[in-house]
ROTOR-709549 format. One record per residue: y, x, z of N, C-alpha, C, CB in turn. Coordinates in steps of 0.2 Angstrom, whole numbers, plus 5000, padded with zeros to 4 digits. Glycine has a CB too. Layout:
BEGIN
YXZYXZYXZYXZ...
//
This chain:
BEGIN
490847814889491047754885490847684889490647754878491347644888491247584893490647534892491747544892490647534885490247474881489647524880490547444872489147584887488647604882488147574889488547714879487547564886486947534890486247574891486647474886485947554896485047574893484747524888484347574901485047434892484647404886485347344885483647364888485547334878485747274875485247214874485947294869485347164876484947094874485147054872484547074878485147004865485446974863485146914864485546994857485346854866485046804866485046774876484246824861485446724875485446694881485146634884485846694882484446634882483946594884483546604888483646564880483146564890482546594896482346674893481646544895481946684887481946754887482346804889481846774882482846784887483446844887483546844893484146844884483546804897484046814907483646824908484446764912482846804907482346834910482246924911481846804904482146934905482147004903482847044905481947004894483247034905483947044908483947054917484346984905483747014918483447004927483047064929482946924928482347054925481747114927482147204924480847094920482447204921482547284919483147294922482647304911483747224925484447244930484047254937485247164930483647244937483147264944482647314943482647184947482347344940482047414939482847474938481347404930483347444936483847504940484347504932483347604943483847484927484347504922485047454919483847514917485547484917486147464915486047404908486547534913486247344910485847314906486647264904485047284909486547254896487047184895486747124892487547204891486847084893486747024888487046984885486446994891487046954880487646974873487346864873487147064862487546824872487446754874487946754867487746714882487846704861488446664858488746604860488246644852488646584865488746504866489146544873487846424867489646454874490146474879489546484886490746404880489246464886488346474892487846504888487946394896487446504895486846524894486246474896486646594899485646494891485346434894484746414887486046374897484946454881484846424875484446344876484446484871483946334874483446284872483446254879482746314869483546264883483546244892484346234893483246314899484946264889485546234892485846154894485846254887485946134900486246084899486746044897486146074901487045984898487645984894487745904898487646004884488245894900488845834903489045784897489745864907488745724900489045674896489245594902488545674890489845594902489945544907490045564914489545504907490045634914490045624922489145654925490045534924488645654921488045634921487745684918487945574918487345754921487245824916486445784916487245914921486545814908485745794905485345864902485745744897484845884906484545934903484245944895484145944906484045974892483646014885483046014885483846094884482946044888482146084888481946084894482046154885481146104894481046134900481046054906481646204902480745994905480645954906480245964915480445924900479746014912479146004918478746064914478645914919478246084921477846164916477146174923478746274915477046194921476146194922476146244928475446224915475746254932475346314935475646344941475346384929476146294944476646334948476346314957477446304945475446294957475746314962475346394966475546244967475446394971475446474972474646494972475846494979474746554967473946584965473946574956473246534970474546534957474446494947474846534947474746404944474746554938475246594933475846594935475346564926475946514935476746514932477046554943477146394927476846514946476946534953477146604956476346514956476546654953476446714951477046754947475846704948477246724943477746744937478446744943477846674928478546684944479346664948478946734953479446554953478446754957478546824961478846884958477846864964478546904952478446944950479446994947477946914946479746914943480346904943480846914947480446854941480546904955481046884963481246834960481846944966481046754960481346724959481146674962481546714953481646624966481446574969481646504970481446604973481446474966481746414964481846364968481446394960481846304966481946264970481446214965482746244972480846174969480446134963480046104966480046164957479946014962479545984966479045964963479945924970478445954966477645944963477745854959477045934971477545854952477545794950476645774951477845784942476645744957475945724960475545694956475845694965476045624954475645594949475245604941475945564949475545664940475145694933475645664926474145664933475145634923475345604914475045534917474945664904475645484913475145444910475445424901475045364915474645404902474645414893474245344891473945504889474745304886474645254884474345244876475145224887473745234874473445244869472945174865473145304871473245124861472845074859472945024865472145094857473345034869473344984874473144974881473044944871472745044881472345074887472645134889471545094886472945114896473245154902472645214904473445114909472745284902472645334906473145374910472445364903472645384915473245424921472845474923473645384930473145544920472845604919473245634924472745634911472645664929472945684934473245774933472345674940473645784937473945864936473745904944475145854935473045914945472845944954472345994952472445864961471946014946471446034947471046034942471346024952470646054940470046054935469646014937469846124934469246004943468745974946469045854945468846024956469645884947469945814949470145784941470845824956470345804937470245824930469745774926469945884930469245834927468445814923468145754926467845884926468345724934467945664934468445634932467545634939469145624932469245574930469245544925469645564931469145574919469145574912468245554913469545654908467745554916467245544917467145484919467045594919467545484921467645394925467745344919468445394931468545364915468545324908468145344905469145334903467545394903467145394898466545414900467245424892465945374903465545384906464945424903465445334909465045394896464445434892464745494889464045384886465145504889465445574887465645634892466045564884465045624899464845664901464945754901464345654900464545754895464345814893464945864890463845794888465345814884465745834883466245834887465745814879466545804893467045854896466945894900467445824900466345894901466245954905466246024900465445954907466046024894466146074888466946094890465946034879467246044887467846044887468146074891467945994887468346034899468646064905468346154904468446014912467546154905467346224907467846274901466246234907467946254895468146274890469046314892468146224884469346254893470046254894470146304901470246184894469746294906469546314913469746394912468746304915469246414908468946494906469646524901468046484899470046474896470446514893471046514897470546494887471246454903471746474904471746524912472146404903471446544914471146584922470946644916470246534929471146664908471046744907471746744907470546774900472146724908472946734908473146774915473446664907473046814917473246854922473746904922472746894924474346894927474646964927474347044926475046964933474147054930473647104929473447134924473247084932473347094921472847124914473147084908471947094915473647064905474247044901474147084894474947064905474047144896474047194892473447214888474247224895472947184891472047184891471747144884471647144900471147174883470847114878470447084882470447134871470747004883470446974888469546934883471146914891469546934878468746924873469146864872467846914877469446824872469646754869469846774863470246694873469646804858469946834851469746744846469346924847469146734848468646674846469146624845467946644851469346584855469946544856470446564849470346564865470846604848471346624844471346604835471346704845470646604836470546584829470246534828470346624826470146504832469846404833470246364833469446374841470146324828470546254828470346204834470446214820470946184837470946154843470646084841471746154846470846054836470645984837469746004831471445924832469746054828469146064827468646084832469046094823468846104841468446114845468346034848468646174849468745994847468645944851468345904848469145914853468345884840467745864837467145874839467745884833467045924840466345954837466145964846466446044832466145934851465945914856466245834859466145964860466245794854466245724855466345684846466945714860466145634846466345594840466845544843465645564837466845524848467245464850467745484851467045414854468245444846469045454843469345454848469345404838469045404852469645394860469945434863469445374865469345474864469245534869469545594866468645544869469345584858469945644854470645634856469945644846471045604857471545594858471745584865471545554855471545554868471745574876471545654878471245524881471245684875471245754877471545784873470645774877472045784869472645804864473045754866472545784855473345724874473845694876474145734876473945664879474445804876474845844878475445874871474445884882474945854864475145864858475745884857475045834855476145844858476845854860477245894862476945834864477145924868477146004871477246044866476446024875476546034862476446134859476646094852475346184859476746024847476846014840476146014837477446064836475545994843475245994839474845984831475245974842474446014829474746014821473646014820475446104819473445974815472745994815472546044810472345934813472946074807473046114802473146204804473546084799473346184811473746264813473746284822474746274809473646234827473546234831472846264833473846194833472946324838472346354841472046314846472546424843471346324849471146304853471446344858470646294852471646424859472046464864472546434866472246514863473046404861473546394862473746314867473846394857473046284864473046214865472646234874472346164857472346274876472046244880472546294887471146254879472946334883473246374889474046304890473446474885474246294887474646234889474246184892475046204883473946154890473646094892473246124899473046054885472846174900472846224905473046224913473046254903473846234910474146254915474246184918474746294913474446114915474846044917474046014919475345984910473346044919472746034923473046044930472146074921473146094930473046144937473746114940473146244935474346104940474646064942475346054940474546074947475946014942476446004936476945984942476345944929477646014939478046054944478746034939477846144944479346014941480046024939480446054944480245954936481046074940481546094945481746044949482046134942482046044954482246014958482845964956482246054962483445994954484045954951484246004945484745944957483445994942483646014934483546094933484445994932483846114924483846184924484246214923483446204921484846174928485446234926485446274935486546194922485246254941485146284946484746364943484646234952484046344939483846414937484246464934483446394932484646424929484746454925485346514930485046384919485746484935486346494937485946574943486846414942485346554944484846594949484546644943484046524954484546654938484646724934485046744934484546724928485646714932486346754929486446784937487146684926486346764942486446794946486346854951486546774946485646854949485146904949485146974946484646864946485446964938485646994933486247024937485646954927486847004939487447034940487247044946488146994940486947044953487047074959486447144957486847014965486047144953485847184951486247254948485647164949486847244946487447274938487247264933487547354936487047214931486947164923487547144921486447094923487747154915488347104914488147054910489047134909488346984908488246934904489146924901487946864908489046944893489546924889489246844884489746994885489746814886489746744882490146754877489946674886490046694872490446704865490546794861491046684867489746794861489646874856489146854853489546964860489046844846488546824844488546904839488546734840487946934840487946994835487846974829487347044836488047014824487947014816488047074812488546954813487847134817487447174813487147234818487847214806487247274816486947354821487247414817485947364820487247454820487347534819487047564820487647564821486747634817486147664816486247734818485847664810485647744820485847834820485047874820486347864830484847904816484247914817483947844812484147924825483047834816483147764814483047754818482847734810483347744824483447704830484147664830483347754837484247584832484847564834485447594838484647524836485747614838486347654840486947594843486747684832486947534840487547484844487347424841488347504842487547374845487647284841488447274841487147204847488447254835489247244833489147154833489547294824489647144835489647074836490347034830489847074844490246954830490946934827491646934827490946884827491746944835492546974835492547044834492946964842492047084833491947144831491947204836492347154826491947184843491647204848490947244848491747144852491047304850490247334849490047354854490247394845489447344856489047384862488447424860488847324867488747494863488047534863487347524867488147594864486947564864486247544867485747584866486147484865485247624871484947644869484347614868484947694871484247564869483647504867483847454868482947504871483747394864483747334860483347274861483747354854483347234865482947174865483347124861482847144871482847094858483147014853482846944856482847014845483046924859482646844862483046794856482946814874483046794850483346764847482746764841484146774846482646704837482246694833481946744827482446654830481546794826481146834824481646834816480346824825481646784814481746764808482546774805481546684808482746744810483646754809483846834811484346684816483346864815483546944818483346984812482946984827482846984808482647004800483447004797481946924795483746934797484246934793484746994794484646864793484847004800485347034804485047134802485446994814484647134801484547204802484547244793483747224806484647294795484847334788484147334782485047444790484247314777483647304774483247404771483947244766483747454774483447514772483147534778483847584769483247494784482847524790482147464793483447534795482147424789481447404789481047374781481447364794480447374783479947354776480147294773479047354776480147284766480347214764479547174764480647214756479147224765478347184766478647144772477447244767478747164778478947144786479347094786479347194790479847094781480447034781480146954779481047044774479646994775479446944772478946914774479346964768478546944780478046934782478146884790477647004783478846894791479046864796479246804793479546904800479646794789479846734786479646684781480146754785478946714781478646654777478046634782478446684768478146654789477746624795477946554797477846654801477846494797477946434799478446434805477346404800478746364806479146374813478946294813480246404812478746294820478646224825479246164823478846264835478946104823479746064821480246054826479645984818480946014825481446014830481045954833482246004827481445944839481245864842482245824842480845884854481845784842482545714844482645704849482545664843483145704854483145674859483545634859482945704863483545574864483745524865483845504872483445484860484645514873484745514882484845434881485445584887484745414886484945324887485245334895484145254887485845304894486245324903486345244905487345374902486145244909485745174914486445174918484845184920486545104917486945064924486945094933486644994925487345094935487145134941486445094945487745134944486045134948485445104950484945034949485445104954485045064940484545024936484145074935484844994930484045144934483345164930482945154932483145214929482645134929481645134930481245194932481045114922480945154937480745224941479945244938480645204951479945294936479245324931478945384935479545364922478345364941477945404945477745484939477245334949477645444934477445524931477845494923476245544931477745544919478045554912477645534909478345614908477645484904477545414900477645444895478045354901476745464891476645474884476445404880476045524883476545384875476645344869476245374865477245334867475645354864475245364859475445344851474645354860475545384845475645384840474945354832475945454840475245354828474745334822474345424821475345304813474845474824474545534824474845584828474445564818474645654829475045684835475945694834474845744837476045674829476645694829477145614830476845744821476845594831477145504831477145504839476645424827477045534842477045534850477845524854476645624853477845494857478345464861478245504865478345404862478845544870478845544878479445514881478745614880479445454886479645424889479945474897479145364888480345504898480345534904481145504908480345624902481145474916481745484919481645534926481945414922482045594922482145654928482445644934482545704925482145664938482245664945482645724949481545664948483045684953483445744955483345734965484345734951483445814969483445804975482245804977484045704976482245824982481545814985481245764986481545824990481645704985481445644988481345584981482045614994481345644973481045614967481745554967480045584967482245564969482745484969483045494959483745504977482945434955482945454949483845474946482645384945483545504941484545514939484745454936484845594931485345464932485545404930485545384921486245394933484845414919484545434912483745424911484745514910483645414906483145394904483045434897483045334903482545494895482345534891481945524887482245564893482145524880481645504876481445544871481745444872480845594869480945634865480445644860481045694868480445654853480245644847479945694843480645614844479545714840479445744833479545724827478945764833480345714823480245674819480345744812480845604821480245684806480245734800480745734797479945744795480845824798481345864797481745834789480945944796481345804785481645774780482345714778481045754779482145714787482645644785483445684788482445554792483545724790483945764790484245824786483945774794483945824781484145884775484645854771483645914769485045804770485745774767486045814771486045694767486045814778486645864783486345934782486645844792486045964781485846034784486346084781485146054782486846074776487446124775488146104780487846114766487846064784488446044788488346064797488445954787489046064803489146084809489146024814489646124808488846034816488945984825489545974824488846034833489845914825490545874825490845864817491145904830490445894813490745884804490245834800490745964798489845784804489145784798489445694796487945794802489745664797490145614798489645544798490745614792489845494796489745414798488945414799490145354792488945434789487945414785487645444792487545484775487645514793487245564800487145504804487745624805487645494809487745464814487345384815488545464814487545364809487145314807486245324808487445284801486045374804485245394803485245404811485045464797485445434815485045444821485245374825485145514825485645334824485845264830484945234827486845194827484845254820484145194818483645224818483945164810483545304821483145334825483045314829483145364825483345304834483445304840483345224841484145334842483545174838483645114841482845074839484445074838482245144834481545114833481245154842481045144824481545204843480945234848481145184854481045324851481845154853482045124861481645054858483145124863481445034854481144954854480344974855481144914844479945064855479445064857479545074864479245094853480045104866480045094875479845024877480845124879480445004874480544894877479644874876481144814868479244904875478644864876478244874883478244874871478444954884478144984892478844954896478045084893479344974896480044934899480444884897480644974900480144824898480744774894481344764894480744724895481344774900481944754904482744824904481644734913482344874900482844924900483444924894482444984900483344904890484044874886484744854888483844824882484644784892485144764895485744794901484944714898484944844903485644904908485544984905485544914919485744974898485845054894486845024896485545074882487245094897487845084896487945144889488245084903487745194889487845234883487045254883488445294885487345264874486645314871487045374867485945254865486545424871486745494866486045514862487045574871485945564859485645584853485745644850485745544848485045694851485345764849484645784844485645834857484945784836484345804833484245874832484345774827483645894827483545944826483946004823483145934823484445974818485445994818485446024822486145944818485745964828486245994834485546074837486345914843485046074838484546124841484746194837483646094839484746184830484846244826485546254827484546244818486046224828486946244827486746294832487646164829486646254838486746304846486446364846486346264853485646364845485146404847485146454840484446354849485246424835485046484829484346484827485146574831483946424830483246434829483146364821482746404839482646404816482846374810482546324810482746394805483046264807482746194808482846154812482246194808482946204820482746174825482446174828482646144825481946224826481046214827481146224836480346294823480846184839480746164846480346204850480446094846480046254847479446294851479146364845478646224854479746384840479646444838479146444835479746484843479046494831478646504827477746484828478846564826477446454820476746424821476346494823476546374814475746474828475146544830474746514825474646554840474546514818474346484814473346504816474846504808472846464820472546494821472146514815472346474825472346494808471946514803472146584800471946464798472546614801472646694800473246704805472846714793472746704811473046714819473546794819472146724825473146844818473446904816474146914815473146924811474146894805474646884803475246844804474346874799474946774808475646754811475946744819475746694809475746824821475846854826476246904826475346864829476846884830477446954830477146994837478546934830477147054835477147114841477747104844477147204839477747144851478447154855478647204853478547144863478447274849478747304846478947314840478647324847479447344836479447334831479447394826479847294830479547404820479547484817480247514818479347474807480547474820481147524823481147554833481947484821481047604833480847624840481247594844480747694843481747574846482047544852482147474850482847584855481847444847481947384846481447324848481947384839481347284852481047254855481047174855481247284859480747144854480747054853480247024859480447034846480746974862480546934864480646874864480446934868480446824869480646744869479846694865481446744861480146624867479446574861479246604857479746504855479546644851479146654846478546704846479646674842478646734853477946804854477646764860478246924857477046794858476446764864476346684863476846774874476646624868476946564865477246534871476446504862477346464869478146444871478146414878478646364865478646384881478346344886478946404892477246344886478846384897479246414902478546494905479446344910478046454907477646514907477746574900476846484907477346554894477346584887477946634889477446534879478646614888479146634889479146684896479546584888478946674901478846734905478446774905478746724910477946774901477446824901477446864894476846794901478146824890478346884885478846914888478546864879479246894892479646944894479546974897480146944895478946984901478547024907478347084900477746974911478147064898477647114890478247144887477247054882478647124885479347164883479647214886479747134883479847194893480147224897479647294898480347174903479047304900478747344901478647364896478147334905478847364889478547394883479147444886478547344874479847414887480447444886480347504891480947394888480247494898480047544903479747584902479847514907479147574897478547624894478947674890477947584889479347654885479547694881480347724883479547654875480647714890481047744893480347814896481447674899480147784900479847844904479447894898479147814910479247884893479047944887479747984885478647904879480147954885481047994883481248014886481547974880480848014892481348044899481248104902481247994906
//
């Protein structure tokens, strides 16, 4: 049979080409099932003017060699093309410039000791804290109980409390909030200190963006005998036993499979599976788990060599973490020369876009279009205070809300970074990479956590779940 596999994998985002890559290179026959005319999900880019603007995956932590993420690209055979953002973050907060460096833990701790001389003690807690959880993340031992069970169930901003009172400092050490959707209610100190963690240690973008990556999987995957099929969005399965048997798709195209990966949202894959072949406790337990919010983003396309040149990415501090501003112009080429865009990206509430949420990308008409030009035209009056002068040479502005995120991706809402690790019943809102059906397998943001690393170290964990349970049937 033409259409039969070792593994089917639905979903064409980091997880999925990821995971597609590592098992078309351990030997086995592998397909990947993409709905969108590309791959790329949450990281896909997309042309406007002439001018490709990336998604996701802005910049990511740990990459230089001996670091996680550095370690991950070996592990994959993958070999990028990426240049060091030396200058780190700066984070503007009440009016006072911090420039939080991205070289190290050491370089770190005093600078932040420098802005807060009597809080000593407390960065040192702090950094030695963050230090310790993010260096238990090892390939090696992935699989291990590394003792941070504590980390998992600590409230991030209740650890930071509780080794400082001064507010300032609470907040410059939660610049990164952004990142993960910080949340004071449900963000872990694990999660909080393994992101924030890794952009210590040091911070890294692709070179001209992430569709070179993206093109450096797909290809990896087919010189291997991976196929990538675009436009096949699955919408059910076939059973045999209670193992999956096939994914049947919308033009009704079927592919068999003796094992099944889902890099697509935990939540919408529940929908898709037969309700007698798993527990309604499970459905339910998956779906009444929080999901991270969408983001907004807001490309501004600059006059030709006008953009403002921004040595590092420009945080905007908020009334709270979710009022954070990031001000980014992506760099293309070795020599950091700026593109011709300016990136603005948001956490806004979900609320102001539920008049549309029964509606499609290019149907939501004028009212829509109008609500994000007045979205957009408050964050672009908070930029005009760090960049004045950047209004007069916008020549287009685009805008892709939390809508557009869920149309593409299938991810609900929007949610920008997958399901909440809720650290108050950490357990419970943790999916396994296995599931109660034996060849069934999940990865992607939603297991482990999000971020380009998170996402490689679940499809590291997946893929070897897959391998494991090849070699017991073999």
């Amino acid at each position: 049979m033409q259409n039969n596999y070792d593994c089917v994998i639905i979903g064409g985002g980091a997880g999925g080409l990821l995971s597609a890559s590592l098992l078309a290179k351990q030997g086995m026959k592998v397909a990947l099932l993409e709905k969108n005319k590309h791959c790329g999900g949450m990281i896909q880019p997309f042309v406007r003017k002439g001018v490709m603007l990336d998604t996701g995956m802005h910049f990511f932590g740990a990459g230089e060699a001996g670091q996680i993420q550095s370690e991950l690209f070996k592990t994959f055979d993958l070999q990028p093309s990426l240049s060091q953002i030396e200058s780190g973050f700066t984070f503007l907060l009440n009016g006072q410039k911090y420039q939080i460096p991205a070289a190290g833990f050491d370089l770190f701790q005093k600078k932040m000791t420098d802005y807060f001389p009597k809080e000593k003690k407390a960065i040192e807690k702090y950094t030695e804290t963050v230090k310790h959880i993010t260096q238990s993340v090892k390939i090696s031992s992935l699989t291990e109980n590394t003792g941070i069970k504590e980390e998992m169930e600590r409230g991030a901003y209740d650890f930071i409390r509780s080794i400082t009172k001064n507010t300032e400092l609470q907040n410059v050490l939660s610049y990164l909030s952004l990142l993960y959707a910080g949340n004071e209610s449900s963000t872990s100190l694990y999660l909080h200190a393994l992101i924030t963690g890794t952009f210590i240690q040091s911070a890294f973008r692709f070179t001209n963006g992430a569709a070179p990556f993206i093109k450096e999987l797909e290809t990896k995957i087919k010189q291997a005998g991976g196929q990538i099929f675009t436009q096949k969005e699955v919408q059910s399965f076939m059973y045999e036993d209670n193992r999956i048997s096939a994914c049947t798709c919308t033009d009704s195209s079927q592919f068999y499979a003796k094992n099944v990966i889902s890099s697509i949202h935990p939540g919408v894959l529940s929908d898709l599976l037969d309700e007698s072949r798993i527990k309604s406790s499970y459905k339910r337990r998956i779906q009444k788990i929080q999901n991270t919010p969408g983001a907004f983003l807001v490309y501004l396309l600059m006059k030709k060599e006008t953009t403002p040149h921004l040595p590092a990415p420009l945080i905007l501090a908020g009334d709270s973490p979710r009022d954070t501003l990031l001000i980014h112009t992506p760099k293309i080429g070795n020599k950091n020369s700026c593109t011709d865009y300016v990136k603005l990206m948001y956490i806004p509430d979900y609320k102001t876009f539920i008049p549309w949420k029964n509606t499609r990308t290019g149907t939501r008409g004028k009212a829509y279009e109008e609500c994000k030009k007045q979205l957009a035209e408050k964050l672009l009056q908070r930029t005009e205070v760090y960049l004045p002068n950047i209004r007069k040479n916008i020549r287009e502005i685009y805008t892709a809300s939390p809508l557009t995120f869920r149309d593409y991706t299938a991810s609900p809402e929007g949610s920008a970074y997958g399901m909440v690790h809720n650290y108050q019943n950490f357990i419970a809102n943790t999916v396994p990479v296995q599931t109660k059906i034996p060849n069934l397998f999940l990865t992607g943001q939603s297991i482990n956590f999000h971020g380009l690393t998170g996402v490689s170290i679940s499809a590291l964990l997946t893929c070897s779940a897959v391998l494991q349970a090849k070699r017991s049937t073999s």
